[in-house]
Backbone as a chain_set.jsonl record, in Angstrom:
{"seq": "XXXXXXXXXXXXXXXXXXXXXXXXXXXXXXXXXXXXXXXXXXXXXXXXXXXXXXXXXXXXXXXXXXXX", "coords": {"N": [[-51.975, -40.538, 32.646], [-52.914, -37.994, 33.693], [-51.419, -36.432, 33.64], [-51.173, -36.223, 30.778], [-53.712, -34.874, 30.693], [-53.54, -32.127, 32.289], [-51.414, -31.355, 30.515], [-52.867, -30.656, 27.943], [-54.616, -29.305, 29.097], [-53.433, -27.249, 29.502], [-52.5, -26.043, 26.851], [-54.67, -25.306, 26.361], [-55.325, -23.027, 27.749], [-55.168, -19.288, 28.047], [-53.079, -17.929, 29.541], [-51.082, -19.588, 29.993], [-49.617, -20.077, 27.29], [-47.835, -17.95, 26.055], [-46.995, -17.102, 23.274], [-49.549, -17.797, 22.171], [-51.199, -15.705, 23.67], [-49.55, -12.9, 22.866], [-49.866, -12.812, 20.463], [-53.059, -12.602, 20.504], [-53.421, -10.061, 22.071], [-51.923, -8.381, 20.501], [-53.343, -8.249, 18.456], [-55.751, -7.067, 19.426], [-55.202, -4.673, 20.633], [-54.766, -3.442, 17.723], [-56.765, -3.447, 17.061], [-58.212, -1.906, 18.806], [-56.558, 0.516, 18.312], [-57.559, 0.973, 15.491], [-60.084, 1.44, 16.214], [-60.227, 3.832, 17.83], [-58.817, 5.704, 15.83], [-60.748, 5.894, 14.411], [-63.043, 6.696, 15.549], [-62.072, 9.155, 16.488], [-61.886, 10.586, 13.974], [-64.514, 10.808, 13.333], [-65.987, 12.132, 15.55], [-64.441, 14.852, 15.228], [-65.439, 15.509, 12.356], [-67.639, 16.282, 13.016], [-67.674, 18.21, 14.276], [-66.345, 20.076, 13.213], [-65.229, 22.925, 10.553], [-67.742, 25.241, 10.111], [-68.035, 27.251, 7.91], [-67.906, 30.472, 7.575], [-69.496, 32.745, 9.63], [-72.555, 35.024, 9.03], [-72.353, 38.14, 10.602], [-73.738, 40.351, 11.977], [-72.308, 44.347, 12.381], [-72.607, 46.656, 14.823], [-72.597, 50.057, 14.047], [-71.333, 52.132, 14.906], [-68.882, 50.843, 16.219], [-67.221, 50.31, 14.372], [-63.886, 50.094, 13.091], [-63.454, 52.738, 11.63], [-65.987, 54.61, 13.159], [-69.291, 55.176, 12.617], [-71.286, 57.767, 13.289], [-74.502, 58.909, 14.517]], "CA": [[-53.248, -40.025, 32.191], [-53.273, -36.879, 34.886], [-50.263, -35.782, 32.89], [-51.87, -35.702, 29.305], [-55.168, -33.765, 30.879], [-52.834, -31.267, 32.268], [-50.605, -30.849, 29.3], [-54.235, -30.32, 26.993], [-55.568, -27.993, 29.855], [-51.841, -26.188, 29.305], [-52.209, -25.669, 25.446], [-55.82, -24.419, 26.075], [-54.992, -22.063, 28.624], [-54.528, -18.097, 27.669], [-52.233, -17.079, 30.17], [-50.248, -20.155, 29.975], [-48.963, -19.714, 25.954], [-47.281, -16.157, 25.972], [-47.299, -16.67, 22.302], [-51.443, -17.022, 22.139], [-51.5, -14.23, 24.266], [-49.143, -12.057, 23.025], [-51.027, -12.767, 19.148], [-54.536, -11.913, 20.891], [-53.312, -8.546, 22.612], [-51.075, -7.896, 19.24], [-54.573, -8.055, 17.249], [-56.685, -6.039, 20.278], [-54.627, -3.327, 20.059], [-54.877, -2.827, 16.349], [-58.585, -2.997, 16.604], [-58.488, -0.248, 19.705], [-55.745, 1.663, 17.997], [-58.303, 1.212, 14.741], [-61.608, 1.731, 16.72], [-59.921, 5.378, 18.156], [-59.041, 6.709, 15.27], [-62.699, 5.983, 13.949], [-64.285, 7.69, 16.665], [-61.421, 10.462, 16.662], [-62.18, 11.025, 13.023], [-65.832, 11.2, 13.149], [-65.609, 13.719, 16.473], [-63.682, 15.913, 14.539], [-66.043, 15.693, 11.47], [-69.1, 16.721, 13.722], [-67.521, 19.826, 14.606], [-65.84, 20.61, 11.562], [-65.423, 24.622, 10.882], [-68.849, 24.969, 9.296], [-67.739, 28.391, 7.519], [-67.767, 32.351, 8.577], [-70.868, 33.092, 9.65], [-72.918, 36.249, 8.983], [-72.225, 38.518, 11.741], [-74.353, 42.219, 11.946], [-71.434, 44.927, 13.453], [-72.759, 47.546, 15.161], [-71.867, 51.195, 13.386], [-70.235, 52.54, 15.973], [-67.902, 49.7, 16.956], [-66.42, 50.208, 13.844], [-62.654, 51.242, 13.272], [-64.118, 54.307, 11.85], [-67.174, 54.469, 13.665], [-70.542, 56.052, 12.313], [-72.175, 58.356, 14.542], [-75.664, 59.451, 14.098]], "C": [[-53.457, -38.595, 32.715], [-52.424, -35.919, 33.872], [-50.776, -34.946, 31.615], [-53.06, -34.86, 29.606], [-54.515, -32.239, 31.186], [-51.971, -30.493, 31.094], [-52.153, -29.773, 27.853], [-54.766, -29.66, 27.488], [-54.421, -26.981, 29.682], [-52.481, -25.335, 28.302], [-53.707, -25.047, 25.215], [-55.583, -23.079, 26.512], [-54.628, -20.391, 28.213], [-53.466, -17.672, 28.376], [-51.18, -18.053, 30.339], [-49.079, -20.334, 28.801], [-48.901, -18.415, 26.285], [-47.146, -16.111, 24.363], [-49.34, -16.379, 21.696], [-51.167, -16.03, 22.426], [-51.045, -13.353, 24.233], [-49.901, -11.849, 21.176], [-52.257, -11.885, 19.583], [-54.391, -10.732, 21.382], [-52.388, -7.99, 21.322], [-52.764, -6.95, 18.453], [-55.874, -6.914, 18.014], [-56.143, -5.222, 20.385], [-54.877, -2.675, 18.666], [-56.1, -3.01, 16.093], [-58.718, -1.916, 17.294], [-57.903, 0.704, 19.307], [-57.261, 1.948, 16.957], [-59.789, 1.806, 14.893], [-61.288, 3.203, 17.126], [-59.507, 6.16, 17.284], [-60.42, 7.089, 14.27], [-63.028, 6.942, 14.637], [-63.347, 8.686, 16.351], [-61.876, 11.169, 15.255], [-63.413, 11.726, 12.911], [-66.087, 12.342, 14.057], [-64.798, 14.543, 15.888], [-64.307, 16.183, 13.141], [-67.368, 16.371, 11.632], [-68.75, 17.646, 14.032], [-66.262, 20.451, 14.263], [-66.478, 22.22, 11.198], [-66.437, 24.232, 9.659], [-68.696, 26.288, 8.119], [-68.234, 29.495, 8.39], [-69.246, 32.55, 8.249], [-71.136, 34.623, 9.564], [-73.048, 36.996, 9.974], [-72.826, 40.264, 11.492], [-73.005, 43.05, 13.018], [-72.168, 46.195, 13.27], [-72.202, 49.111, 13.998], [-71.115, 52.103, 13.87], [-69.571, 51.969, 16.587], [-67.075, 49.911, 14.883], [-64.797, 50.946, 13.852], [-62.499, 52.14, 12.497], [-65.434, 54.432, 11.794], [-68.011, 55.47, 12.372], [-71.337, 56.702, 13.174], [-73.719, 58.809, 14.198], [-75.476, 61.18, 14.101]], "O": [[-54.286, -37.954, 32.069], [-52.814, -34.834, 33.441], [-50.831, -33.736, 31.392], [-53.42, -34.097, 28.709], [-54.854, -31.273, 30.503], [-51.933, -29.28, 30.888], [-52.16, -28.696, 27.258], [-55.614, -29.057, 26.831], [-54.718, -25.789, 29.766], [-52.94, -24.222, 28.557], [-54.002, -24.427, 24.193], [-55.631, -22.109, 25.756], [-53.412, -20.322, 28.034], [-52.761, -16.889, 27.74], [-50.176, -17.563, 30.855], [-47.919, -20.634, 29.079], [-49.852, -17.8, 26.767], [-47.179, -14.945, 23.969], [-50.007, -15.472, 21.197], [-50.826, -15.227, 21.557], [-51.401, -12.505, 25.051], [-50.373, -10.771, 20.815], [-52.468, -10.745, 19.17], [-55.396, -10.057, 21.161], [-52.248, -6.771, 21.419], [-53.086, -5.804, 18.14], [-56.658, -6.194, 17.396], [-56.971, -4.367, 20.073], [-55.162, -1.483, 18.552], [-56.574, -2.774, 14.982], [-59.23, -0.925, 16.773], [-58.301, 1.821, 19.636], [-58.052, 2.824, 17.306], [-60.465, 2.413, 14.063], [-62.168, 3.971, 16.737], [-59.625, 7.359, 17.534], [-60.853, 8.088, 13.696], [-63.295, 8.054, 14.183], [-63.979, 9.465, 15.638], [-62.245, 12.339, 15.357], [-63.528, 12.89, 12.529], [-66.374, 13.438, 13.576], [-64.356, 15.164, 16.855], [-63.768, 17.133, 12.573], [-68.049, 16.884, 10.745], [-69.716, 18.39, 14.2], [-65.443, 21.122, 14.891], [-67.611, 22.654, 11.406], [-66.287, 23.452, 8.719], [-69.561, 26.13, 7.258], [-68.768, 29.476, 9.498], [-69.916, 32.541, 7.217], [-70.279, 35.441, 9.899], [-74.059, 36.661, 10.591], [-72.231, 41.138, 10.861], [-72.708, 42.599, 14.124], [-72.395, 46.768, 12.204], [-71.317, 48.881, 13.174], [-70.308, 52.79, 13.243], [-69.43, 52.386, 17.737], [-66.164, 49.111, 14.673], [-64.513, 52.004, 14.414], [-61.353, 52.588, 12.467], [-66.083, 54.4, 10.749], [-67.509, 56.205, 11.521], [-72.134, 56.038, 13.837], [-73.709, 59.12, 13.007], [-76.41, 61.903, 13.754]]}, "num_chains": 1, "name": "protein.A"}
């Protein structure tokens, strides 16, 4: 009887099946791989080149200045 409780506390066990547990860290990886390139995507969509902004240049900083 001690035997069969043991054997049924075995086959529950995560760290005792190396196939469970190599399934459940197979499938948590490919959600963390999948969850990082989410986030990597979206951080890189939030500061995304917004275009060339309008910039005033001086008239004498040019490379042929204007002098008054």
């Amino acid at each position: 009887m001690e035997q069969q409780e043991v054997t049924v506390q075995q086959d529950k066990d995560f760290a005792w099946s190396w196939v469970k547990s190599s399934r459940f860290l197979f499938y948590m990886q490919i959600v963390a791989l999948t969850a990082f390139l989410i986030g990597g995507s979206y951080a890189l969509y939030q500061h995304r080149y917004k275009g060339k902004p309008e910039v005033t240049v001086p008239e004498n900083t040019l490379y042929t200045p204007k002098y008054k």
